[in-house]
Wavefront OBJ file of the C-alpha trace (Angstrom):
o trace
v 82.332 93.000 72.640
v 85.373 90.651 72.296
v 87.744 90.799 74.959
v 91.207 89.014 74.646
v 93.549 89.370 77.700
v 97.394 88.919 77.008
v 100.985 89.627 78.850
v 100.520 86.935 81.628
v 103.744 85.041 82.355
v 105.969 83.631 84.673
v 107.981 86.491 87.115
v 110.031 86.139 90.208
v 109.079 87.902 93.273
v 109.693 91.451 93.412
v 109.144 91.872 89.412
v 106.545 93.421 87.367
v 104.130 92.530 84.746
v 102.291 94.383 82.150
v 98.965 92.591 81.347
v 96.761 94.184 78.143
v 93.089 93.588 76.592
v 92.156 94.605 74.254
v 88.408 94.560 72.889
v 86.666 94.113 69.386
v 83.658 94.270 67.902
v 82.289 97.895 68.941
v 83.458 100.021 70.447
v 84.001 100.164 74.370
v 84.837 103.842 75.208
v 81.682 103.924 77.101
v 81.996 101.138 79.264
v 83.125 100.124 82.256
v 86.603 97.687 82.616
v 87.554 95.754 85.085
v 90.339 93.139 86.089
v 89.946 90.190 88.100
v 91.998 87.566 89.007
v 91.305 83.586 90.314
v 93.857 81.451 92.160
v 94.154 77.807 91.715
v 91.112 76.450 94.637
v 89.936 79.680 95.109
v 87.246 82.373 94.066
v 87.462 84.222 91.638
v 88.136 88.143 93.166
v 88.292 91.480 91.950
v 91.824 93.524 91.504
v 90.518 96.690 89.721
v 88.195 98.750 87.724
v 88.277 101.639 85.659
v 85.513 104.393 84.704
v 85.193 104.987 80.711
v 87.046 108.165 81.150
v 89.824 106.859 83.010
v 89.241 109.419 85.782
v 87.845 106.874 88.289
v 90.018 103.914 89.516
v 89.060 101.632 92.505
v 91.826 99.082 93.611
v 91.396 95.634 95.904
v 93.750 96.654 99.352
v 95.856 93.756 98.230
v 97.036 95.226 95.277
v 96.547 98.985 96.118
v 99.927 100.787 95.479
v 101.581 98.299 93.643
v 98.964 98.187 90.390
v 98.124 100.802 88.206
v 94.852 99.998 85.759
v 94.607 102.370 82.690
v 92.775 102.420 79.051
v 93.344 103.817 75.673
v 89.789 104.338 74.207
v 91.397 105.252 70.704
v 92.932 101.738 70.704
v 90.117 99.696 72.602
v 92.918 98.642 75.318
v 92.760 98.331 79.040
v 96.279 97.672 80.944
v 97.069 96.680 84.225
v 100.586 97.222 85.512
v 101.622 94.980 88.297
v 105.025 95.612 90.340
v 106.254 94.422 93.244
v 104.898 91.405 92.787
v 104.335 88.352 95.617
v 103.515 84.589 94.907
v 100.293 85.549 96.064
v 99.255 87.380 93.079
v 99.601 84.104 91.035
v 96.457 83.722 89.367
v 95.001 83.908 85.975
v 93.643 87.428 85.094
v 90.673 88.197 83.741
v 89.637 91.469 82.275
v 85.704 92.210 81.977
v 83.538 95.026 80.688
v 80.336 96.772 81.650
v 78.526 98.503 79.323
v 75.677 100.137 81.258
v 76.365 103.534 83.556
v 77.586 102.289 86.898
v 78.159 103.625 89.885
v 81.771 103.285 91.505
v 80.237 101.407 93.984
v 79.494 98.568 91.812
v 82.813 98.130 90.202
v 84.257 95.186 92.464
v 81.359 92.926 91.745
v 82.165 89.896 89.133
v 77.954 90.090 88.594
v 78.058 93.796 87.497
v 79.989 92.752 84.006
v 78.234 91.883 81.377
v 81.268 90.457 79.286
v 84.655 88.944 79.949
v 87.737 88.000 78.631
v 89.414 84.226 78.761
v 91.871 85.061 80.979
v 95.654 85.146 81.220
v 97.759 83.210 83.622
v 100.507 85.080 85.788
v 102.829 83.064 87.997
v 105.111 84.503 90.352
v 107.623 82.574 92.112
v 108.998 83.096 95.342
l 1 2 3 4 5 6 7 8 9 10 11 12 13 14 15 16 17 18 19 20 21 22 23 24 25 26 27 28 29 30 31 32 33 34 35 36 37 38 39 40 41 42 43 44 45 46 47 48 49 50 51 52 53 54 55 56 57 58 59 60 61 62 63 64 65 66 67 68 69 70 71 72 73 74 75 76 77 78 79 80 81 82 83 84 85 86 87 88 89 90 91 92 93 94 95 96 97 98 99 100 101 102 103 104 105 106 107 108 109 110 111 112 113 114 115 116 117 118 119 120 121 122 123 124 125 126
């Protein structure tokens, strides 16, 4: 699977952000998705995940309540809607898939996905 992440941009403080990817090459209604996100110096950290059915969402504490991860199986896309957003969410976004069963447990670990995305940078200014 192809993953190509888009909708990254630059926002002031406070705004919101739509960021999409969308897959190719089979398709993904079975897997797993995930976003993460890496700042400039540091690792490279998880934001969310979602289950193939969409009825299972986990969410990093730092972006809990102000991002909203869905899918649209029928199109092969994965969102992530971002509001409220602080300079610390500047980053560039990754999304990543996993196509074996997993357990919620596993969604916040980067090893767990077997295929990612280039990325797409979102700066917000303060």
């Amino acid at each position: 699977v192809q993953l190509q992440a888009s909708g990254g941009g630059l926002v002031q403080g406070g705004g919101s952000l739509r960021l999409s990817c969308a897959a190719s090459g089979r398709t993904f209604s079975r897997d797993v998705m995930g976003w993460f996100r890496q700042a400039p110096g540091k690792e490279r950290e998880f934001v969310s995940a979602i289950s193939w059915s969409g009825s299972s969402t986990r969410y990093a504490d730092s972006v809990k309540g102000r991002f909203t991860i869905s899918r649209d199986n029928a199109k092969n896309m994965v969102y992530l809607q971002m509001n409220s957003l602080k300079p610390e969410d500047t980053a560039v976004y990754y999304c990543a898939g996993r196509s074996q069963p997993s357990s919620r447990s596993l969604y916040d670990l980067d090893y767990a996905y077997d295929y990612w995305g280039q990325g797409t940078l979102v700066t917000v200014s303060s």
